[in-house]
N, C-alpha and C positions, 0 to 999 in steps of 0.2 A: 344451404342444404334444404331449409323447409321449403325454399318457393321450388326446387324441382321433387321436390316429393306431391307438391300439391300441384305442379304439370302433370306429372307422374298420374296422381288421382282422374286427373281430369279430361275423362274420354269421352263426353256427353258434355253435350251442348244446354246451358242450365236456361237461358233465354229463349223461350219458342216464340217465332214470330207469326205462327201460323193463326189464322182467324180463329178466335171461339165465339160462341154464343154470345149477342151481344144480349146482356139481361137486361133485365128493364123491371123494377119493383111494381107491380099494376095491382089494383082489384079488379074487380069485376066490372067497373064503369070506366078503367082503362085510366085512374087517377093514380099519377106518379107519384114517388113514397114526398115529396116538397108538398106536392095540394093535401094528398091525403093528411099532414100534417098541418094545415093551414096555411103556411108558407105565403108571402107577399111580398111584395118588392114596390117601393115606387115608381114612376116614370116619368121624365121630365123629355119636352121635345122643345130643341131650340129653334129659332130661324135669325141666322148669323149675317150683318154685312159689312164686310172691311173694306176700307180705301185706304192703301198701304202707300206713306211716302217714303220712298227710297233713301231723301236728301236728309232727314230730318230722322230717320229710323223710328217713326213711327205709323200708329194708324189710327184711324178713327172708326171705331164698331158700335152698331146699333144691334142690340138684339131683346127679340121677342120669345120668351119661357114661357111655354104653359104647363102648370106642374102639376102633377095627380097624385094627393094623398089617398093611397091604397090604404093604410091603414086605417088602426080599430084609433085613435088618439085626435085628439084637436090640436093642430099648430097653432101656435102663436105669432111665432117669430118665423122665418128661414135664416140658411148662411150660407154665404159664397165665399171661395175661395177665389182670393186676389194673389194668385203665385210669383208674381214679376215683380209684386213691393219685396220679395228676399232679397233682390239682387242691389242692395241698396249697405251700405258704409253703416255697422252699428244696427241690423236688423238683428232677427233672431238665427238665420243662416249663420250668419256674420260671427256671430259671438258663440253660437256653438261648437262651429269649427276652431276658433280660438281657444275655447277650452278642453278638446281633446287631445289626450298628448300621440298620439296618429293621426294628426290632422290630413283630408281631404287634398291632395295636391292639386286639385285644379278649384279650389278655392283656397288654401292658405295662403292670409295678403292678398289675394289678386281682389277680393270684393271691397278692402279699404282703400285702394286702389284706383277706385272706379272713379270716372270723373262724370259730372253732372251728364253729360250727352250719352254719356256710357251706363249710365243705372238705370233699372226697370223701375216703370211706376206705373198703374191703373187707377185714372183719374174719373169718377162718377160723375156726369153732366146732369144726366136726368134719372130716375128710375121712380118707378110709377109699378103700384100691383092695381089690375082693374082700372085701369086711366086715372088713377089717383093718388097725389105722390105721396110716399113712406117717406118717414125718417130712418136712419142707418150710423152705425158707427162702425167702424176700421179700426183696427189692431192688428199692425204688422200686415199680414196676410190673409187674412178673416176678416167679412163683413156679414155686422148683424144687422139684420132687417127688421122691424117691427110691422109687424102685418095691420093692413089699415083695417082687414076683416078677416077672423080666426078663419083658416081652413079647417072645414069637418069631415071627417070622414067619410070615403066616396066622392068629395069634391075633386074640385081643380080650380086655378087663380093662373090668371096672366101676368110675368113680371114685364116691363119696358122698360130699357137699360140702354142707353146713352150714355159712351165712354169715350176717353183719350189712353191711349196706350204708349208708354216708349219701349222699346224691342231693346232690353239688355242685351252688353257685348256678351255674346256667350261664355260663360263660365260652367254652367253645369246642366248638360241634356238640352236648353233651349235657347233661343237667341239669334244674336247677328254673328258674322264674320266668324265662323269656327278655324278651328287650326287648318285646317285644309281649304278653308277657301271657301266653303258656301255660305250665298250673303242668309240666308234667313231659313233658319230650323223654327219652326215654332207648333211649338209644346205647350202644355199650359197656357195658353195664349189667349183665353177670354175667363170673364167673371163663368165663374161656375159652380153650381149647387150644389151643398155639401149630402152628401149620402145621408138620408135616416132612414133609420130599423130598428128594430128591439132593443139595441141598446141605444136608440136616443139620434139627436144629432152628432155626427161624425165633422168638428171639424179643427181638426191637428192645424197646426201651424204649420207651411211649410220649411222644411228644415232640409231638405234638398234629397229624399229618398223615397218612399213610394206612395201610391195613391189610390184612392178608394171613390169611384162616381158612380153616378146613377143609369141607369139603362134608358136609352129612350130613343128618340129620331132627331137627323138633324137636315138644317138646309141653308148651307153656307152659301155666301156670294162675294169671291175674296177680289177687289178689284184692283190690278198690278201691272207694270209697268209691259208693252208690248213685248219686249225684249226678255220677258223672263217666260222659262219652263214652272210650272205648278205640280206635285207631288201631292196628293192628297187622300184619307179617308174617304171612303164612299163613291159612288159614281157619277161621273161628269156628263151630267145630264146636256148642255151646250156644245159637244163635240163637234158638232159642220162647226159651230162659230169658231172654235179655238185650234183646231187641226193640231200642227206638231207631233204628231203621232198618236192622237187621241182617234185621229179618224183618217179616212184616205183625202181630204178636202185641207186646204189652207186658205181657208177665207176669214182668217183672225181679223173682227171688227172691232177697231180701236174708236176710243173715244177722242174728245176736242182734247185733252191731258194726253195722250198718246199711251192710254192703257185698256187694257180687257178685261172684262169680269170673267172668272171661272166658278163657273156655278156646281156642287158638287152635291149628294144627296146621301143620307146612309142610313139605311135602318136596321133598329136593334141595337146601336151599339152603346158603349160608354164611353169615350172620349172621340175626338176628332182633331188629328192634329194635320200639319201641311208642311210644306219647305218647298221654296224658290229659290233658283240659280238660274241666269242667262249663260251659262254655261253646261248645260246639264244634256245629256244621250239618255235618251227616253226607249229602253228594249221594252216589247212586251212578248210574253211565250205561252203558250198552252201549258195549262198543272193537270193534275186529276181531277177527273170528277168534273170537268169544264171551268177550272179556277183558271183565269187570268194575272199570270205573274210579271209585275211590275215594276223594271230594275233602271233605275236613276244613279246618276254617277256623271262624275264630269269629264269632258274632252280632255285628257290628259293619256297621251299615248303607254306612260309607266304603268298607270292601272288597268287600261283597256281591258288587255289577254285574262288577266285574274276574274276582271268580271263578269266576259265573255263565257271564261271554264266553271266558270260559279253557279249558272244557271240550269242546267242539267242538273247537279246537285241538288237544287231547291225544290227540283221538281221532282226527284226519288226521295227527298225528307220528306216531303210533305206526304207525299205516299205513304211512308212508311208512318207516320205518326197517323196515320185516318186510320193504316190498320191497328196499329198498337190502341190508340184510345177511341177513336171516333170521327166521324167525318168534320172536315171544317167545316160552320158552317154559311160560307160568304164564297160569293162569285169574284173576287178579288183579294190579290195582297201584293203590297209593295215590297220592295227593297229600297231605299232611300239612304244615299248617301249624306250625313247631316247627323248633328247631338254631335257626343262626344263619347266615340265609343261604341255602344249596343243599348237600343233601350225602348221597348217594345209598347207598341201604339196599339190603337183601332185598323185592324185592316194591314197592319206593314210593322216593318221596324226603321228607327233609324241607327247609320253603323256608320262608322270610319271606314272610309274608302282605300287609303293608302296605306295598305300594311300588306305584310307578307300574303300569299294566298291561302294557306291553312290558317293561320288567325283568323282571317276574313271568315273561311269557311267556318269555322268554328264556332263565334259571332252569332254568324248569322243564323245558324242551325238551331243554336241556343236562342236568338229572339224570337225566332219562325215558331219553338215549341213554345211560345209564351200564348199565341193563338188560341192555344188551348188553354194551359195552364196561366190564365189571369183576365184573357180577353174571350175565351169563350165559359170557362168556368172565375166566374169575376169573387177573387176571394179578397179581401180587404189584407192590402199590401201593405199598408201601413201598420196593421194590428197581427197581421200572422205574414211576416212575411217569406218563410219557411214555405207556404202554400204554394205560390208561385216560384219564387228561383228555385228550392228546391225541389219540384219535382218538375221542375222544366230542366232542372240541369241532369236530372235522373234520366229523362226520355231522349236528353242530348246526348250520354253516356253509349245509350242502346244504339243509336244512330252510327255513333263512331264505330260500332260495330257491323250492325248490319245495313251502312250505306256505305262507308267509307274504308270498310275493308280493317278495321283493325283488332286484332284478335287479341285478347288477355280474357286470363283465367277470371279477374275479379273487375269488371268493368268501371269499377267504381272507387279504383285500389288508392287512386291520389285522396280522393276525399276523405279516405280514412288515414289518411299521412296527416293530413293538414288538422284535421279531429284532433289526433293524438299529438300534434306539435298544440295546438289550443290548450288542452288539456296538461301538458308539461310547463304549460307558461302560466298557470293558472288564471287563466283570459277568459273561460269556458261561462257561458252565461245559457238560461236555459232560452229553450225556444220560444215560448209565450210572451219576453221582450218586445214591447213594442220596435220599430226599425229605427225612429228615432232615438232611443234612449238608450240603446247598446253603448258601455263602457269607453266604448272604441270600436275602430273601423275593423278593424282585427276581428274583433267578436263577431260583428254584425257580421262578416263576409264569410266569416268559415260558417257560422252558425243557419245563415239565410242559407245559403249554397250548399257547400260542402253535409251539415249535422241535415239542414233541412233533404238534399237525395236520400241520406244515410236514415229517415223517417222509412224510405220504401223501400232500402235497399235491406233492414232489419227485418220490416214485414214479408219480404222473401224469404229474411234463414228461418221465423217462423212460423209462418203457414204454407212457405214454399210457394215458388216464383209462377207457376201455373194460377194456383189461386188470387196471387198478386193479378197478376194480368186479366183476370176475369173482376176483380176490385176494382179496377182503374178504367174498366169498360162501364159496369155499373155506375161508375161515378160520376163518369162522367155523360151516359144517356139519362140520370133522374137528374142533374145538376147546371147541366148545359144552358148560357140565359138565366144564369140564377147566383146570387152570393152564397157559395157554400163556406158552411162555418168547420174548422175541425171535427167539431163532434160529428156532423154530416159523413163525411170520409172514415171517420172510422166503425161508425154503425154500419156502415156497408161493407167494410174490410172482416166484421165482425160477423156479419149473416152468411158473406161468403164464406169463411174461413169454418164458420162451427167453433171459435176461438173464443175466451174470453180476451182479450186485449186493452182495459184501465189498466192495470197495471204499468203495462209497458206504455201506452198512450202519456201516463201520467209522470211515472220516472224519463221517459225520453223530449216530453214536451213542457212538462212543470217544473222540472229540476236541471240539475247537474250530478244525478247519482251518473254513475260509469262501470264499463264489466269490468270484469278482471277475475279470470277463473284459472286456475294453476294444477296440475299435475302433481299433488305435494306427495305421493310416495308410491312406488310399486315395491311389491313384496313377492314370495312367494310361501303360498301356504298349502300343505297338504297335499302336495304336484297341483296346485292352481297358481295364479297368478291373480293377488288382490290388488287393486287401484283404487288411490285414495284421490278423490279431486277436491278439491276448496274454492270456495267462493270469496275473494279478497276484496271488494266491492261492494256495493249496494244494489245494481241493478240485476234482476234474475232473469237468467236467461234458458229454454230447453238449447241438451247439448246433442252436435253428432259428435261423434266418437267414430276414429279409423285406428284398428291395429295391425301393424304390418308384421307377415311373420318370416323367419328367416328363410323358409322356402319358398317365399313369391306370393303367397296365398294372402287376399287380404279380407277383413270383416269390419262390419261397420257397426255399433252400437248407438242407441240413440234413447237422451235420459229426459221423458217428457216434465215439465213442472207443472204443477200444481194449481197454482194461480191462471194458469192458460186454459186448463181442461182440455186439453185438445192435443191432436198429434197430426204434423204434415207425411205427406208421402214420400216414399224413399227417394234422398236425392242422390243416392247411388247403388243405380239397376243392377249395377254388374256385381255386386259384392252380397252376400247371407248378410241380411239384417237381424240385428237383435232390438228389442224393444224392452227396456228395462223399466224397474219397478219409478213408479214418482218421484221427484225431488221436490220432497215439503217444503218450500221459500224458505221458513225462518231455521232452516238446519244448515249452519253454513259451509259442512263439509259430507260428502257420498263417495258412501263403499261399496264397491261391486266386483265381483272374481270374473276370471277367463278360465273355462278347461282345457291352460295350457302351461307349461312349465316357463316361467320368468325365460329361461335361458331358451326358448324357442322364437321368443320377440325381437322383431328388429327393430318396428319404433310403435311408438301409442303418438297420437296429436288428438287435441281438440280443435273441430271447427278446419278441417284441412283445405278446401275451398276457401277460409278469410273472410268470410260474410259477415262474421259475429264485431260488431264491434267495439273488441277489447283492446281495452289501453295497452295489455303489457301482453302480446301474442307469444314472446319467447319462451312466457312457463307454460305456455298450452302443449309442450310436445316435450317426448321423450326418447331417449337413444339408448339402445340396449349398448354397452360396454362388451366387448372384449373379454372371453375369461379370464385372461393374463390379465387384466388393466381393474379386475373387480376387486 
């Protein structure tokens, strides 16, 4: 009954895809609201060279860092993240996933499992800062440096790193031999400097979920066997030498070993990962804007057509996401068959190749918005990681609509299914969890995904979905090339909006308070009609209000609160708005009359669009009874 009342409601289009204003916070000398703030970032630039052996699944890489403390603080130390010692029998991976009672299916057992040829290790040869070697200590996945000379602020120091690597059998995003068949995904795939900022050095243990690095340049030289295709971040500066589709030339120069280097370059970014298969179909297609789109897959006739139909898709998502948030901003991105699953790079993503066609699309729709939400706006996934899947799976929602043709009232209706299944199970953890230390996988996936869309999808019921979208513009042109922190995003949801918004920031991102607002009595008084609504919850929320009356005629009221200051515009044109008095937060029940007689109402609902997200949506609505039946 309510979902076709709220069809019923819904004659306007509540997502406008149409360009606005792209703002841009400036003073007068054209300083973005990040500098005008002081804002800093480090930058580290690698130059990477691997000699990959095939037989032995490993490689040997030399790499030269030179790292520039931006900031106001004197190093000491640095730290690199050694990610491939996880994949190791009794790591910290290892034992985490053994003590959750939802363990990771594509690790539980399979890492105690692993035999000596099959476990990742990153073995240190040499490592020198300024040609002069450091001492260092390893734990687990972490290595501490001891700097032979403090970095001071405004400097920079050179690291020289000299390694052995083994290429774990793929168990989780990176590695050898994945279920489908490609010999080498690799991810996390060299020593790499841990992120510092205002709060210090950033370096988490790998435990097998997201990651936070440093922005900088890279110039890799990966050297592999003739016979393999290369998939990589950045541009392949040697194309006559390596052809295969990189150029119109197949003058691949192999070495006395019978292998090629591929040299590939990439600036600005923060990670850099690759994947080889001698089996791999190399498309490349025209995107907007003159992006070069990238799609790698293997000679297997079952997947061809899927992959074939997939790239016209990629190339109207990516459209549509330049206009929703901002233009991308790289002259490339791949597709890359490879990981496990979906899980979004520098420049591309890697996905599962062999699955139905709409998963794939799905996928891949949802890694492509990571482009923006992680790798153009680089927010620390390990610490809020709400930031990126959620509002990448937010801008995947709109897609499903306006690329893929599919229509519902509430675009984001699942996520508030799986909300409220969390919430029933008492699983429900607030957002500010680190990604690692979620209770269970359960928490993390509804709460990352699902609570983290439902961050923007609330900020639409109140400041309304126009203002969102001019939020998520602004966000992303001061933020673009920069770690933004939550408070960031919402200062600017905040200037847009004319809103106060801590409240809600703090109840949706600090806790687990939940709505839950009820209909608890209609009456009639005096030929009016009084409505008692209650707040059964903690979290306050402004209400719309729709009453339908038994002639057809409908009105909307709308009960601003208090703690917001603020009121959105109407989100329904076609009905007489009423604007009612405040709801003072700490009163947890509002009364308010209609000038019409109880028995003239068909129904009352709160919230008749679904935006609001209340645990218990069945006491938000009312049905007028039958004389006989009252």
């Amino acid at each position: 009954m309510k979902k076709a009342i709220i069809i019923l409601l819904l004659s306007f289009t509540f997502f406008s895809c149409k360009t606005t204003q792209n703002i841009t916070s400036t003073n007068k000398k054209g300083l973005t609201e990040p500098e005008k703030r002081g804002y800093w970032q480090q930058k580290v630039d690698y130059k990477i060279t691997a000699d990959l052996d095939t037989l032995k699944n490993q490689y040997k890489g030399k790499i030269k860092l030179t790292y520039y403390n931006h900031s106001k603080d004197t190093l000491n130390k640095a730290y690199f993240h050694l990610y491939w010692n996880a994949f190791q029998p009794g790591s910290a991976m290892d034992w985490r996933n053994r003590w959750l009672e939802d363990p990771d299916r594509e690790l539980d057992k399979r890492i105690q499992a692993l035999k000596p040829d099959e476990i990742g290790f990153v073995k240190i040869h040499r490592l020198e800062q300024n040609e002069k070697p450091v001492t260092y200590t390893i734990v687990g996945t972490v290595m501490e440096v001891n700097l032979d000379k403090p970095l001071l602020p405004g400097e920079s120091t050179v690291f020289d790193i000299d390694y052995l690597t083994q290429i774990p059998l793929l168990l989780r995003r990176s590695g050898r031999d994945n279920k489908e068949g490609i010999d080498y995904s690799m991810a996390q795939w060299y020593p790499q400097i841990a992120e510092y900022d205002l709060q210090g050095w950033h370096t988490d243990p790998y435990i097998g979920r997201e990651f936070y690095n440093v922005w900088g340049d890279f110039d890799v030289q990966l050297k592999v066997p003739e016979n393999y295709m290369v998939a990589a971040t950045g541009d392949l500066v040697n194309a006559e030498e390596i052809g295969k589709g990189y150029s119109g030339t197949k003058t691949s120069k192999t070495d006395s070993e019978g292998k090629i280097t591929w040299h590939f370059k990439a600036k600005n970014v923060h990670d850099f990962v690759w994947a080889a298969d001698p089996d791999y179909i190399h498309d490349v297609i025209d995107g907007p804007d003159g992006v070069k789109l990238h799609f790698f897959y293997q000679n297997d006739p079952s997947i061809i057509e899927n992959w074939k139909k997939l790239q016209p898709v990629v190339v109207k998502t990516m459209a549509f996401y330049n206009e929703k948030i901002g233009k991308y901003p790289y002259k490339k991105y791949n597709i890359i068959q490879a990981g496990d699953g979906g899980m979004e790079y520098a420049m591309g993503t890697f996905v599962y190749g062999n699955k139905p066609y709409n998963s794939l699309r799905g996928t891949v729709q949802h890694e492509l918005g990571h482009a923006w939400f992680q790798f153009t706006l680089a927010t620390n996934e390990a610490q809020y990681p709400w930031m990126d899947e959620g509002f990448t799976s937010y801008i995947q929602d709109l897609a499903n609509v306006y690329v893929n043709g599919k229509i519902s009232p509430n675009p984001f209706s699942r996520s508030y299914s799986g909300y409220r299944y969390l919430v029933k199970m008492g699983k429900d953890e607030p957002l500010s969890t680190f990604a690692d230390h979620y209770h269970t996988n359960l928490a993390y996936w509804i709460g990352a995904y699902d609570k983290g869309k439902m961050v923007l999808s609330q900020l639409g019921y109140i400041m309304g979905f126009d203002k969102l979208d001019e939020t998520l513009k602004e966000y992303y042109s001061n933020w673009k090339m920069k770690h933004p922190q939550p408070d960031d995003f919402f200062k600017i949801a905040q200037k847009v909006s004319g809103m106060d918004l801590r409240v809600f920031k703090n109840d949706w991102i600090e806790t687990t308070h939940h709505t839950d607002y009820a209909i608890e009595e209609v009456k009639e008084s005096d030929g009016k009609t009084v409505i008692t609504i209650k707040r059964l919850e903690d979290m306050v929320m402004p209400l719309d209000i729709v009453v339908k009356y038994k002639d057809g005629s409908q009105e909307s009221f709308y009960i601003p609160l208090d703690v917001v200051r603020g009121q959105k515009a109407n989100p329904f044109p076609e009905m007489k708005r009423n604007i009612l008095p405040v709801w003072k937060w700490a009163i947890p029940q509002y009364t308010f009359a209609i000038n019409k007689k109880k028995s003239e109402i068909d129904y009352i609902v709160i919230d008749p669009l679904g935006f609001m997200a209340d645990i218990n949506p069945e006491n938000n609505f009312y049905k007028q009874q039958n004389a006989t039946n009252q």
